[in-house]
N, C-alpha and C positions, 0 to 999 in steps of 0.2 A: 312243143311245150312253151314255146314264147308266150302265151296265154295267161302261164301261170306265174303269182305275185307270191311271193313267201315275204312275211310280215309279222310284228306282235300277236298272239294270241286276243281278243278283246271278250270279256264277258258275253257281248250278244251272239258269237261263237257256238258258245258252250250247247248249246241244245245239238247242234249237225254236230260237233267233234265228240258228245255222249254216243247219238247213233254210230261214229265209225268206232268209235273203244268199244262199245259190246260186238260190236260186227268180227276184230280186230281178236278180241281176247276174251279168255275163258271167265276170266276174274277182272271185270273192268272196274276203273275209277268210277267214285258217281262224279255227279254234276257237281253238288258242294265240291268236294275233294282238289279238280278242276278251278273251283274261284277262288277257293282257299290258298289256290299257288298260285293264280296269277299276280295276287298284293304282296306276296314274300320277295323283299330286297335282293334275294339272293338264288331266287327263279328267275329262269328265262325261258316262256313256252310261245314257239311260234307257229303260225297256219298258213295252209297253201292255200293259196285261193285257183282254181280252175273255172274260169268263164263264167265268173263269180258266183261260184259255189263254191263251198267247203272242200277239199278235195284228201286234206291231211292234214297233219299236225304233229309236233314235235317238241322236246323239252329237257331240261335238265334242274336238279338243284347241284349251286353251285357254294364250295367252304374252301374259301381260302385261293391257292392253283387247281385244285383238282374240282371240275363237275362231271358228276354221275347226270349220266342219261338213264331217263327216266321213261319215257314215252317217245313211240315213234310209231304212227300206223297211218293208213293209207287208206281211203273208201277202194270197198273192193274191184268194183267196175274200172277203176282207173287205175290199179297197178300194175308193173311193167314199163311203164313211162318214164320212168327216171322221174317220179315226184319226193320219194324219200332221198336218194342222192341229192337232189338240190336242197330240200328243206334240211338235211342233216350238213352240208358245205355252208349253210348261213346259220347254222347253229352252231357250228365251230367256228368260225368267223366272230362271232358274239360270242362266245365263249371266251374267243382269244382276247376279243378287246375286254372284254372284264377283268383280263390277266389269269385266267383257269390257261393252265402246263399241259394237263392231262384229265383226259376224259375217260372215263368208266362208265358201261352198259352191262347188262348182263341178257344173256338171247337165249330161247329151246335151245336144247343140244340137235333137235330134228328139223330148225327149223334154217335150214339149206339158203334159198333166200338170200334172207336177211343177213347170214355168217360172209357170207360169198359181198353184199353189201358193203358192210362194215371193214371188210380185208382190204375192201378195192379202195376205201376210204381212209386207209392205213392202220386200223386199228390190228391188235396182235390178240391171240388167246392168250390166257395168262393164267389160266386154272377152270375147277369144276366146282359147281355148289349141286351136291349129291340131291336128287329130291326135291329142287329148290319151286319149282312149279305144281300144282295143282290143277285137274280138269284139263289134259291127265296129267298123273303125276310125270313127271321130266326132268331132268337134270338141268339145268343152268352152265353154260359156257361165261364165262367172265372175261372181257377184252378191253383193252386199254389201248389207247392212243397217248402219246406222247409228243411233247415239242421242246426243243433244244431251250437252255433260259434264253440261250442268246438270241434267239427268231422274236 
């Protein structure tokens, strides 16, 4: 994977990182949705580049210490590679230098993966949101990541 670059988000983007969200998930962002947060102060969304393709991308809105991870997904063909570990380790990274404590996602309660992911990345369960998914419907695992003030 030395290949691959993780970087800003950029509007000309947006078209390859819409196919991997509908690819990705049941209820995807549109494309507005996507530009609308790249100009927000208080977004940070970034993209893997794979031998210069689009390969993933990733994001959060951030208030105050704490940013929620909002987006994370991977073009199918290429997952398994360790492309979400890296682009989720320089979105903490950026998070941190924003001064964000603590990060919140919320994941399938089915979706194995990604939970087994976020654990290895230190994050903790921390509760359920009943029903929270649609297409189909799913419960929501809710996990936080935390960092000392003092780091």
């Amino acid at each position: 994977m030395d290949k691959l670059v993780i970087r800003p988000m950029r509007k000309e983007d947006l078209p390859e990182v819409c196919r991997i969200e509908e690819e990705a998930f049941s209820t995807p962002w549109s494309e507005k949705s996507f530009q609308d947060s790249l100009v927000l102060p208080y977004a940070c969304f970034l993209a893997a580049e794979y031998e210069g393709q689009i390969a993933g991308y990733c994001g959060f809105y951030q208030s105050t210490e704490e940013a929620e991870i909002t987006n994370v997904a991977v073009k199918k063909e290429l997952r398994g590679k360790g492309i979400a570990k890296r682009m989720l380790e320089e979105l903490l990274r950026a998070g941190r230098a924003r001064g964000a404590l603590a990060f919140l996602l919320e994941v399938r309660a089915g979706n194995a993966p990604a939970i087994h992911l976020y654990e290895g990345l230190g994050f903790e369960q921390a509760g359920l949101r009943r029903n929270f998914y649609e297409k189909p419907r799913e419960d929501a695992i809710i996990m936080w990541k935390r960092f000392p003030i003092s780091e």
